[in-house]
C-alpha positions as CSV (number, residue, x, y, z in Angstrom):
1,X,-11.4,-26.4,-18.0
2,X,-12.5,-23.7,-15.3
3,X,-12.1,-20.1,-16.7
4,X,-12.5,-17.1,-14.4
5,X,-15.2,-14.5,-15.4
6,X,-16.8,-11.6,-13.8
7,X,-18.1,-13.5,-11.5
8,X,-15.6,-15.1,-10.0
9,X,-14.6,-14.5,-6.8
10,X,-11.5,-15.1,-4.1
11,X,-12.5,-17.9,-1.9
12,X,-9.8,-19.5,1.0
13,X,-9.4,-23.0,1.0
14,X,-8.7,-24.9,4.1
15,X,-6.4,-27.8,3.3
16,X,-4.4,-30.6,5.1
17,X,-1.9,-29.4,7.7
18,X,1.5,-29.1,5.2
19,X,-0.7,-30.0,2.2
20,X,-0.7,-26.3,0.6
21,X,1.7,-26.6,-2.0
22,X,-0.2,-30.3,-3.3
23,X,-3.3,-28.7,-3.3
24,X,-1.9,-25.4,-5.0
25,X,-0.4,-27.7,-7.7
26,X,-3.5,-29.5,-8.1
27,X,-5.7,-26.6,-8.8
28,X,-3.3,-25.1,-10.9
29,X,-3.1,-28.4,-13.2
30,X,-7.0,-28.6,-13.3
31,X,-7.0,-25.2,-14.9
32,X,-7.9,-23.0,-11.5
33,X,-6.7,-19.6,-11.0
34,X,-5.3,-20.5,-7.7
35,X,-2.6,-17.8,-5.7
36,X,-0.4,-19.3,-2.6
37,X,1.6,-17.0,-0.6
38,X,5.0,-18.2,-0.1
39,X,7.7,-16.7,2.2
40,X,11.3,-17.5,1.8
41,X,13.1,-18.6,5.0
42,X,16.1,-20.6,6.8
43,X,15.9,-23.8,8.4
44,X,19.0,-24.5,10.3
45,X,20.1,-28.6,10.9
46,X,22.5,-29.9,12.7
47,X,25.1,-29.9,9.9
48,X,23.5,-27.5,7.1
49,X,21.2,-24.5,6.3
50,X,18.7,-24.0,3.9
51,X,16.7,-21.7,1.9
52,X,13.1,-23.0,1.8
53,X,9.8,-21.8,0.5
54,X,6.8,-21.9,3.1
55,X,3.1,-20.5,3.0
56,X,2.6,-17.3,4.8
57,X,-0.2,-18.6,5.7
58,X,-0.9,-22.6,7.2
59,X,-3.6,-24.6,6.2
60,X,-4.9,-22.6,3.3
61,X,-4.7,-21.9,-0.3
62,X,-6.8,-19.3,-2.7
63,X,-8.8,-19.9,-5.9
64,X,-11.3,-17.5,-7.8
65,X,-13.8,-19.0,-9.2
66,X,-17.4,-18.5,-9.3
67,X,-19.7,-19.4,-5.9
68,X,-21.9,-22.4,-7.9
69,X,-18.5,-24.0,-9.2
70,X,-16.8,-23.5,-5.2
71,X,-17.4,-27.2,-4.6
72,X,-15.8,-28.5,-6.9
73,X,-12.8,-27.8,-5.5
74,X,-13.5,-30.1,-2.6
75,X,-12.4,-33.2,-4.7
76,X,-8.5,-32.3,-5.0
77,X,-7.1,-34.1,-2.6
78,X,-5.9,-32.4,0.1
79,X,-8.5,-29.8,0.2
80,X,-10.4,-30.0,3.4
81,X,-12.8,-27.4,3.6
82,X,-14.1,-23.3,2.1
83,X,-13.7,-20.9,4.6
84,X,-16.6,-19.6,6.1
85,X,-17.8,-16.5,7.6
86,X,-21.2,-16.1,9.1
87,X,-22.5,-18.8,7.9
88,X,-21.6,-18.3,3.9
89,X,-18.4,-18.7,1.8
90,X,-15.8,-15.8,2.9
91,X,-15.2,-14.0,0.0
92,X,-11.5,-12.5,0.1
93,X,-11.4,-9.4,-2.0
94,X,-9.4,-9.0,-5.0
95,X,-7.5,-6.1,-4.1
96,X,-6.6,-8.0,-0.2
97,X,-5.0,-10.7,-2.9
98,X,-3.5,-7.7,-4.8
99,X,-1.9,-6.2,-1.7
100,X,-0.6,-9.5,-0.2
101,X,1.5,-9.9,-3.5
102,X,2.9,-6.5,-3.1
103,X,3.9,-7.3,0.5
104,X,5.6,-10.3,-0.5
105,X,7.4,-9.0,-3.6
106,X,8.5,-5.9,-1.2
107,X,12.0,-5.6,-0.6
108,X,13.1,-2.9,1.8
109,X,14.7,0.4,-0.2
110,X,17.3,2.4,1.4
111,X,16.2,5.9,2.0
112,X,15.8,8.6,4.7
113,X,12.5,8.8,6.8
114,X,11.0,12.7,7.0
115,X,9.3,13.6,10.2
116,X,5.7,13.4,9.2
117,X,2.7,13.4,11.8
118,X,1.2,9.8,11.9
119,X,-0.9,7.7,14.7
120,X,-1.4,4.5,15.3
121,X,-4.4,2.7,12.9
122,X,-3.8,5.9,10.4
123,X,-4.7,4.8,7.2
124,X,-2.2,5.3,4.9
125,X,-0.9,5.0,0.8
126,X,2.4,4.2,-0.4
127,X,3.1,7.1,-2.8
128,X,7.1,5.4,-3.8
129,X,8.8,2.3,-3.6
130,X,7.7,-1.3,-5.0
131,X,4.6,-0.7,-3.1
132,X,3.1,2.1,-4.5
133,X,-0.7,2.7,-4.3
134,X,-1.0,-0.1,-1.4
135,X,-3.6,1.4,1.6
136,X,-2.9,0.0,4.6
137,X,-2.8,0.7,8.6
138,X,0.3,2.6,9.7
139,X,2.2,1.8,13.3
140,X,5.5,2.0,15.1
141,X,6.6,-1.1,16.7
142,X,10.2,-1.0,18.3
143,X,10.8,2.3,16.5
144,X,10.0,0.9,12.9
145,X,7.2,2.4,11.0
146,X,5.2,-0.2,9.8
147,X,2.1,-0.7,6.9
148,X,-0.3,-3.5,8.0
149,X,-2.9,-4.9,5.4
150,X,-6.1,-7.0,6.3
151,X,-7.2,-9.6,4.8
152,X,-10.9,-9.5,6.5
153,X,-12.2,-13.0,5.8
154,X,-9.3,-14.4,7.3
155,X,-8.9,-12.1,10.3
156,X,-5.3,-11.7,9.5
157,X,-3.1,-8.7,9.8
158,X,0.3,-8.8,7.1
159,X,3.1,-6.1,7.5
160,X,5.8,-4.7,6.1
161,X,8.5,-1.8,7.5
162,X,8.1,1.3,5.1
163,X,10.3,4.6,5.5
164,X,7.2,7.4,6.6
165,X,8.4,9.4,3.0
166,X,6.9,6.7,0.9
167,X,3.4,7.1,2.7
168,X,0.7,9.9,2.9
169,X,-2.7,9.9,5.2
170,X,-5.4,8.8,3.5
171,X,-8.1,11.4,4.2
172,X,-10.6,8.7,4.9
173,X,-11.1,5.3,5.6
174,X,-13.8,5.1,3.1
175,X,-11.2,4.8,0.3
176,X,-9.6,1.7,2.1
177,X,-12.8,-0.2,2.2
178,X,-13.6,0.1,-1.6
């Protein structure tokens, strides 16, 4: 049975198109620490609507394990393929997994927004809220303040709207990057 250790790393899996949920099943049954990002929508029919579950992100799935164990997770069916980046596996970083589950267990709280001097690609800290002590990039899209988190080896940009009191400047970028 696979157990996570200090060495273990994130690691995307790409999977089968729709095939996330099989694959995140099957890693979790062989004993895998294995994390899949769900978002809750609506799909409307002709004569009903419904809640269902979907991945925030198509085609892939996340396991830590350690680098010299990362193949065996090519024999779950359904699993395609580990993301690469330059060449080598594309290690996601634990606190990009951290910050993705505080984005998704975010709900919005009601509150008044102070006048506080922010720009575009500031980075940022969430100081109250459910989201307290994500860093992320701060911006204003269609007069909502918004945090943005990166998840590097995937390229991917996640976001949620934030009232500017729950967030301070981070004096440097430095601290985003650790």
């Amino acid at each position: 049975m696979p157990i996570t250790n200090q060495q273990s790393k994130w690691y995307a899996i790409y999977t089968r198109a729709n095939s996330e949920k099989k694959v995140y099943e099957q890693l979790c049954r062989s004993g895998y620490v294995a994390y899949l990002p769900l978002i809750t929508t609506y799909r409307q029919w002709s004569d009903r609507k419904k809640k269902v579950q979907s991945p925030l992100i198509s085609s892939y799935v996340f396991v830590k394990i350690e680098e010299k164990k990362l193949t065996n997770v090519l024999s779950i069916s359904g699993a395609l393929r580990i993301l690469k980046y330059l060449g080598r596996n594309a290690v996601v970083k634990d606190e990009e997994i951290k910050s993705l589950k505080l984005l998704l267990n975010y709900t919005p709280e009601a509150g008044f927004s102070m006048k506080q001097h922010l720009s575009k690609g500031d980075v940022v800290e969430v100081i109250k809220g459910s989201l307290i002590g994500l860093k992320g990039y701060y911006t204003r899209e269609k007069n909502q303040n918004k945090i943005y988190i990166k998840i590097r080896a995937l390229n991917s940009y996640f976001g949620a709207e934030i009232p500017l009191n729950y967030v301070k400047k981070v004096s440097s970028i430095k601290n985003l990057i650790k």
